[in-house]
C-alpha positions as CSV (number, residue, x, y, z in Angstrom):
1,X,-50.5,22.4,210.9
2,X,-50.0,25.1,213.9
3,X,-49.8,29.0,213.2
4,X,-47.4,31.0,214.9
5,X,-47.3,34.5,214.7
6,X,-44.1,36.6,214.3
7,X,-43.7,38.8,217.2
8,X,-43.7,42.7,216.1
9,X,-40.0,43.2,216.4
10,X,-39.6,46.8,215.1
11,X,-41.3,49.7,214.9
12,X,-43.9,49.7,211.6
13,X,-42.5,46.4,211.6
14,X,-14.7,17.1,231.2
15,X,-14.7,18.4,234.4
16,X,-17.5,17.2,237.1
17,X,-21.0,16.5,236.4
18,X,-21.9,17.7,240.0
19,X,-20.5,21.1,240.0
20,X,-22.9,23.7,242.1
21,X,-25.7,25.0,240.4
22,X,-24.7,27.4,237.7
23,X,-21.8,27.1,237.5
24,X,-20.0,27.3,234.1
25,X,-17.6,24.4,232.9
26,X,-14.5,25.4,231.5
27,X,-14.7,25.4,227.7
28,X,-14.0,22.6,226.1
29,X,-11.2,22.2,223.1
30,X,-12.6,23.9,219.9
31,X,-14.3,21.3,217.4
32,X,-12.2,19.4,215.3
33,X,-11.1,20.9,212.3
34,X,-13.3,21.2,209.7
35,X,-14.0,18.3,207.7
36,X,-13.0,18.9,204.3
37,X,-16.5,19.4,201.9
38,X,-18.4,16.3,200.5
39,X,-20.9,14.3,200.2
40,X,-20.5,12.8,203.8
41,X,-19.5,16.3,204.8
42,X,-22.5,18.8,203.8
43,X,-22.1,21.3,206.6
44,X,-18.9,23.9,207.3
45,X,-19.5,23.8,211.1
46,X,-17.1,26.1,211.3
47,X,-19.0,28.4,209.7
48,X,-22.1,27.0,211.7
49,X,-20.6,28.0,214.8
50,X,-19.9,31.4,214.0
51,X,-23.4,31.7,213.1
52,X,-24.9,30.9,216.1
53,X,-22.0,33.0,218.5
54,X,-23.1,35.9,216.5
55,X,-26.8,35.4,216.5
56,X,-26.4,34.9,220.5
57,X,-24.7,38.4,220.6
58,X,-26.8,40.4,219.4
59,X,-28.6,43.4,221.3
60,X,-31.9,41.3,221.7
61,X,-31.1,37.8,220.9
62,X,-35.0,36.3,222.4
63,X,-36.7,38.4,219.7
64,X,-35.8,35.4,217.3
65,X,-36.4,32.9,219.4
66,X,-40.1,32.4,219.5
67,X,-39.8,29.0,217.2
68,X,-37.2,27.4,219.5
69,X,-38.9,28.6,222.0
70,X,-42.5,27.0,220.7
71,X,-40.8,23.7,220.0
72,X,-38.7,23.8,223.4
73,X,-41.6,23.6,225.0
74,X,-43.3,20.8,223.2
75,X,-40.0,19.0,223.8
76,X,-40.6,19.7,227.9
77,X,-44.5,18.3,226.8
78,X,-43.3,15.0,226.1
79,X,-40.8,14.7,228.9
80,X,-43.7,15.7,231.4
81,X,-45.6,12.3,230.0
82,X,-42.7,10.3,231.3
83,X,-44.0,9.6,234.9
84,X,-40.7,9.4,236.4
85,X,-38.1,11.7,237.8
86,X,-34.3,12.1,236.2
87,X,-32.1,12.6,238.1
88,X,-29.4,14.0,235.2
89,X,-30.2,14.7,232.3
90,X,-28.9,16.1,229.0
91,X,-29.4,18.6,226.5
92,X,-27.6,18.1,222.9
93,X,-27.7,21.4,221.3
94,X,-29.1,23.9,224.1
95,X,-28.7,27.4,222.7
96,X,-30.1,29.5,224.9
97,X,-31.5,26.8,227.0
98,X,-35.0,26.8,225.5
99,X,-36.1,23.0,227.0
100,X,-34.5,24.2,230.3
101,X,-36.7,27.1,230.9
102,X,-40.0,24.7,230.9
103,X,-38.5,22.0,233.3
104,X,-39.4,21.8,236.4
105,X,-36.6,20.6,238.9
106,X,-39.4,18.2,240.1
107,X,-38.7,16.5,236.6
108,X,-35.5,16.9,236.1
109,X,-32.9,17.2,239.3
110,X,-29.9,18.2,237.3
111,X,-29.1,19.7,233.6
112,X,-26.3,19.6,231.5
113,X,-26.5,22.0,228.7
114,X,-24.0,21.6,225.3
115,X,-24.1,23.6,222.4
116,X,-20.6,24.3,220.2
117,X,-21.6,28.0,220.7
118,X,-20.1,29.6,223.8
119,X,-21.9,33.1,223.4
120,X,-25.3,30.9,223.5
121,X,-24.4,29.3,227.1
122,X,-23.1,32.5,228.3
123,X,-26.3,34.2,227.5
124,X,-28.8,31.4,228.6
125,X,-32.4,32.1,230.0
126,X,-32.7,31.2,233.8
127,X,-34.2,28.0,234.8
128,X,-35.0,26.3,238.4
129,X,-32.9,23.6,237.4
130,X,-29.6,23.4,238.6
131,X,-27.5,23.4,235.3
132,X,-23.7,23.1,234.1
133,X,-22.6,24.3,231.1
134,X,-20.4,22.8,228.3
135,X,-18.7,23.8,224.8
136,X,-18.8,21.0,222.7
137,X,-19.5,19.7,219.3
138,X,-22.7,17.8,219.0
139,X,-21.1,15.1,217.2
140,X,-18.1,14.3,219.6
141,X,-19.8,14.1,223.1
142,X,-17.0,14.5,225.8
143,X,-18.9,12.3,228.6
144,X,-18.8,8.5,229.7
145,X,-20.9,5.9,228.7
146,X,-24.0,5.2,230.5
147,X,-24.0,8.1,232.6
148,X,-27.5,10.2,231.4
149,X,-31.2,9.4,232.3
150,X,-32.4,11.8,229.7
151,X,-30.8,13.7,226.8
152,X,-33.2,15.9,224.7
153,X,-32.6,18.0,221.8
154,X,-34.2,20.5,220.1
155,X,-33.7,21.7,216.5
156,X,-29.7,21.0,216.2
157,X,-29.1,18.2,215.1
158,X,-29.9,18.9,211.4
159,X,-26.6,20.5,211.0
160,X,-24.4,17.6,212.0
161,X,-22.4,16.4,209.3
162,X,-22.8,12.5,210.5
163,X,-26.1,12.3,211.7
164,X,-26.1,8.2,212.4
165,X,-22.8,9.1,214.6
166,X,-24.6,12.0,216.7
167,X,-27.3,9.0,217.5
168,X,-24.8,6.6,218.7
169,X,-22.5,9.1,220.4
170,X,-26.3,10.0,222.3
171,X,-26.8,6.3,223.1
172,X,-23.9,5.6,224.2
173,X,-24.0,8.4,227.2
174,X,-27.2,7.0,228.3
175,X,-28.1,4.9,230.6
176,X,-29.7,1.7,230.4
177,X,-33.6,2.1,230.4
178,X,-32.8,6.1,229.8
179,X,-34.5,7.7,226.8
180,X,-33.7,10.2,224.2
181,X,-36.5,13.1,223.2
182,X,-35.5,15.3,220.1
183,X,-36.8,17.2,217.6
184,X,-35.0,18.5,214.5
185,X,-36.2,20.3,210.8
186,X,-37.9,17.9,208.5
187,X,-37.9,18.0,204.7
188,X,-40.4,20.8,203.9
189,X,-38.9,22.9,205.9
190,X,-39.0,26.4,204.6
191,X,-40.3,25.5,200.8
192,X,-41.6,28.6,200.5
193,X,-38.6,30.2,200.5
194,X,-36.6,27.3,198.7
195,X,-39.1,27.3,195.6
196,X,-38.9,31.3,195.4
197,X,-35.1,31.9,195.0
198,X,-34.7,28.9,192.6
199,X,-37.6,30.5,190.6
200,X,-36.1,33.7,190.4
201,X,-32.3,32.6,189.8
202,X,-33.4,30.5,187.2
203,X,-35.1,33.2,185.5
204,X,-32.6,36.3,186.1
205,X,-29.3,34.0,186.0
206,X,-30.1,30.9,184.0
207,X,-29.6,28.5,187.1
208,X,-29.9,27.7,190.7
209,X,-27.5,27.5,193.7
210,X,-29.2,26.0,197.0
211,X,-30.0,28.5,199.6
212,X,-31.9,26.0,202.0
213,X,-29.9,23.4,203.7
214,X,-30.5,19.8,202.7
215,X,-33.2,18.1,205.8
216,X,-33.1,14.2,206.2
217,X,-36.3,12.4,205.8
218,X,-39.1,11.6,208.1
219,X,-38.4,8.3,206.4
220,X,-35.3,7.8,207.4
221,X,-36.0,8.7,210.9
222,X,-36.6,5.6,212.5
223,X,-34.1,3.3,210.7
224,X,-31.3,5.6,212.1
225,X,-32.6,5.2,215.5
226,X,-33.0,1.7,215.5
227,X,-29.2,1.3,213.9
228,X,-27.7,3.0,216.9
229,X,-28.9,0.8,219.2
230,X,-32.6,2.6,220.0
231,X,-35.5,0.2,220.7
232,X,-39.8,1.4,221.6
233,X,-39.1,4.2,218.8
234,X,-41.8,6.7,218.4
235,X,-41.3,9.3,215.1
236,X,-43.8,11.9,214.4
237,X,-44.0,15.4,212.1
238,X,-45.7,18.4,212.5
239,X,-45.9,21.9,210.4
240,X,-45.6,25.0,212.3
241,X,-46.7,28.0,209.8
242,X,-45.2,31.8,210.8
243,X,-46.4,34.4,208.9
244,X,-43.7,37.4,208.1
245,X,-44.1,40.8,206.1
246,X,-42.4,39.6,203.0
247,X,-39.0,37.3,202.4
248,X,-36.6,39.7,203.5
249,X,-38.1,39.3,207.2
250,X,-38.0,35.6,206.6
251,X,-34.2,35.8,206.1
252,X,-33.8,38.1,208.8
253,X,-35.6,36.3,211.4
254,X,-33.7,32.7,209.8
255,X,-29.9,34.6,210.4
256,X,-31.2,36.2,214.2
257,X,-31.7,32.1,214.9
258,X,-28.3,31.2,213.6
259,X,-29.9,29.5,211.2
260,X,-28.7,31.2,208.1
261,X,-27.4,28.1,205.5
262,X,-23.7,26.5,206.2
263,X,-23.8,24.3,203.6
264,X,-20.2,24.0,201.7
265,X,-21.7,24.3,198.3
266,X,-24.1,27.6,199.3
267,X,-23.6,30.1,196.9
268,X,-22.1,33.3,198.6
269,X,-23.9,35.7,197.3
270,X,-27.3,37.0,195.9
271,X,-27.9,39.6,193.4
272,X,-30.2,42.4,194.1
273,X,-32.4,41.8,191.6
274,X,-32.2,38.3,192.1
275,X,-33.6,38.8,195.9
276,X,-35.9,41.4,194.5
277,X,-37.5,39.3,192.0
278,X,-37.9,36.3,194.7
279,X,-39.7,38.6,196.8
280,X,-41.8,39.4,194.4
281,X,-42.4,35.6,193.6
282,X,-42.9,34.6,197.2
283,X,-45.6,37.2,197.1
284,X,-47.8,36.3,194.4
285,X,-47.2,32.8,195.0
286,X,-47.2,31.8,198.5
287,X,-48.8,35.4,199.5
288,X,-51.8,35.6,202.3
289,X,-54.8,37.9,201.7
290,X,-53.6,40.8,204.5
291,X,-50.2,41.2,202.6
292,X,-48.0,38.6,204.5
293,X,-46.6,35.6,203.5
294,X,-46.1,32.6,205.3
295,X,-42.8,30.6,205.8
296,X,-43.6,26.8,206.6
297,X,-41.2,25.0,209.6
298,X,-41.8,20.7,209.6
299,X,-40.5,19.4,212.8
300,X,-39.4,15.5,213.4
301,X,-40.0,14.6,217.1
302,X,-38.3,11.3,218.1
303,X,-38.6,9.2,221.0
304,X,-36.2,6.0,222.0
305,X,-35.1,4.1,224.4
306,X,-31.9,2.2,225.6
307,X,-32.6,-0.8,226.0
308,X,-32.7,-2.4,229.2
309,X,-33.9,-5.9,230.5
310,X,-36.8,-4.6,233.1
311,X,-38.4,-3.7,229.6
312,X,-41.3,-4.9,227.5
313,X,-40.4,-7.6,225.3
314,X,-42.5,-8.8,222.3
315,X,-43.9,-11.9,222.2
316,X,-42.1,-15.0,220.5
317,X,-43.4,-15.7,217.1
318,X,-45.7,-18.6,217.1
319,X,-46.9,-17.6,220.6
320,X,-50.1,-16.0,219.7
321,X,-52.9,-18.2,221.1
322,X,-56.1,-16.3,218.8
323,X,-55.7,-15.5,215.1
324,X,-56.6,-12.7,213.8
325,X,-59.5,-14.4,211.8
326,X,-61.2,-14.9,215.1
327,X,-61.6,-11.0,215.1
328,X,-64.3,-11.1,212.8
329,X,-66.2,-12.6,215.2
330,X,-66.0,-10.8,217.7
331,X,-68.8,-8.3,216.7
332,X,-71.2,-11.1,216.5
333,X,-70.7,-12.6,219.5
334,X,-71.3,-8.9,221.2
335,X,-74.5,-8.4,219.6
336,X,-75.5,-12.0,220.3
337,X,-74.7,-11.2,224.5
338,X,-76.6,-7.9,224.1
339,X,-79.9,-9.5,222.8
């Protein structure tokens, strides 16, 4: 697990792929309508949308960006260990454009940024790379088949409504021997917070209402991947720990991200003495000896590839020409050859 501090925020607390750098796209048609709520339809992206425009308007949008930002960069890590140069690339779910601005245009040559929030593109950080913008639903990619080297994402995809979809629609806009980086909220995301309201609704209201949107599994992950067509799949989790003055901060911080919950069966609204008492909760529970408490981010990365024939294949079955029981003997013969 990594810590990351909470900056001090407040006083006491389709048109061309090759347009010129820049240059903005026009918008593409608003999302579909929303899917009506149920169990294959968790999210209002609607709602999600509207979320995210007004988190990207605000007077100082970067001061809640410092986990996107973290995890941006981590997703730039992993492209740098690729020893090769794309020449286009893609990125599902850019915001603010927080894998562009740690590219190099070394790396990456050009950038395609999507997000279904317009305010986000309009207000995105500079990069070297020449980049287009383009307002689009994650889960309805307007772009032809085989046409990216690289498409990354960071921390998007857990609010698409048909995850398996988003995967295919990403494989089928790469090209053959491209590769998909992303990273997206795991299951103990935020159980901090999760435990504390459900603690204190079920003692001042009888019951519980979820406040945290539901994560996949790390489980899950891979089998996903591997049913839209991905092959040489790496999956891998980390924590990132942010400590925060109390839970009121938390929630703050969580709605300046856009990432305040969509789900269709969230409950609207929270009594005072409700939030009051799962302060109070979070506090004795969760609390850190100076006073803050900690809010707890788990992050999927993924890694896969299309496939392509130039690839490394495994080995037929029945081709192996040592068994594994010779293994054993390996160590013996050694220290025989030493003496």
């Amino acid at each position: 697990m990594r810590g990351l501090s909470r900056p001090a925020l407040r006083a006491g607390w389709r048109g061309s792929l090759w347009a010129p750098p820049r240059r903005a796209l026009p918008a593409s048609p608003p999302p579909p309508p929303a899917a009506a709520p149920g169990a294959l339809n968790p999210f209002d992206r609607r709602l999600k949308r509207k979320q995210k425009n007004w988190a990207a308007l605000q007077a100082e949008p970067a001061k809640c960006d410092y986990l996107r930002e973290e995890v941006g960069g981590r997703i730039a890590d992993r492209v740098f260990d690729i020893t090769r140069t794309f020449p286009l690339a893609l990125d599902v779910g850019s915001g603010r454009g927080y894998i562009a601005q740690h590219l190099t245009k070394e790396t990456v040559e050009k950038l395609i940024q999507v997000d279904v929030a317009e305010n986000a593109l309009k207000n995105a950080v500079e990069t070297e790379i020449p980049t287009v913008k383009v307002v689009a639903d994650e889960e309805f990619l307007p772009f032809k088949e085989n046409t990216f080297d690289l498409v990354v994402s960071s921390l998007s995809l857990h609010w698409v409504n048909d995850l398996p979809k988003a995967f295919k629609e990403i494989h089928q806009v790469l090209k053959p021997d491209g590769v998909f980086i992303g990273a997206m909220f795991g299951g103990d995301t935020l159980y901090e917070l999760r435990c504390s309201l459900q603690l204190a609704e079920l003692e001042r209201e009888g019951g519980f209402s979820p406040h945290v949107s539901p994560f996949t599994a790390v489980a899950d992950l891979g089998h996903l991947l591997s049913r839209a067509g991905f092959n040489t799949l790496t999956v891998d989790t980390d924590e990132i720990q942010v400590n925060y003055p109390g839970l009121f901060e938390v929630m703050e911080d969580l709605q300046g991200m856009g990432e305040s919950n969509c789900s269709w069966n969230r409950k609207p609204l929270l009594h005072r003495d409700t939030m009051l008492a799962a302060a109070a909760i979070y506090r004795e529970m969760y609390g850190n000896t100076d006073g803050s408490v900690p809010a707890t981010f788990q992050i999927y990365y993924m890694i896969g590839w299309k496939y392509h024939e130039s690839q490394a294949k495994p080995a037929q079955r029945g081709s192996a020409t040592v068994s594994f029981g010779d293994l054993a003997k390996i160590e013996g013969l050694i220290s025989r050859g030493k003496k």
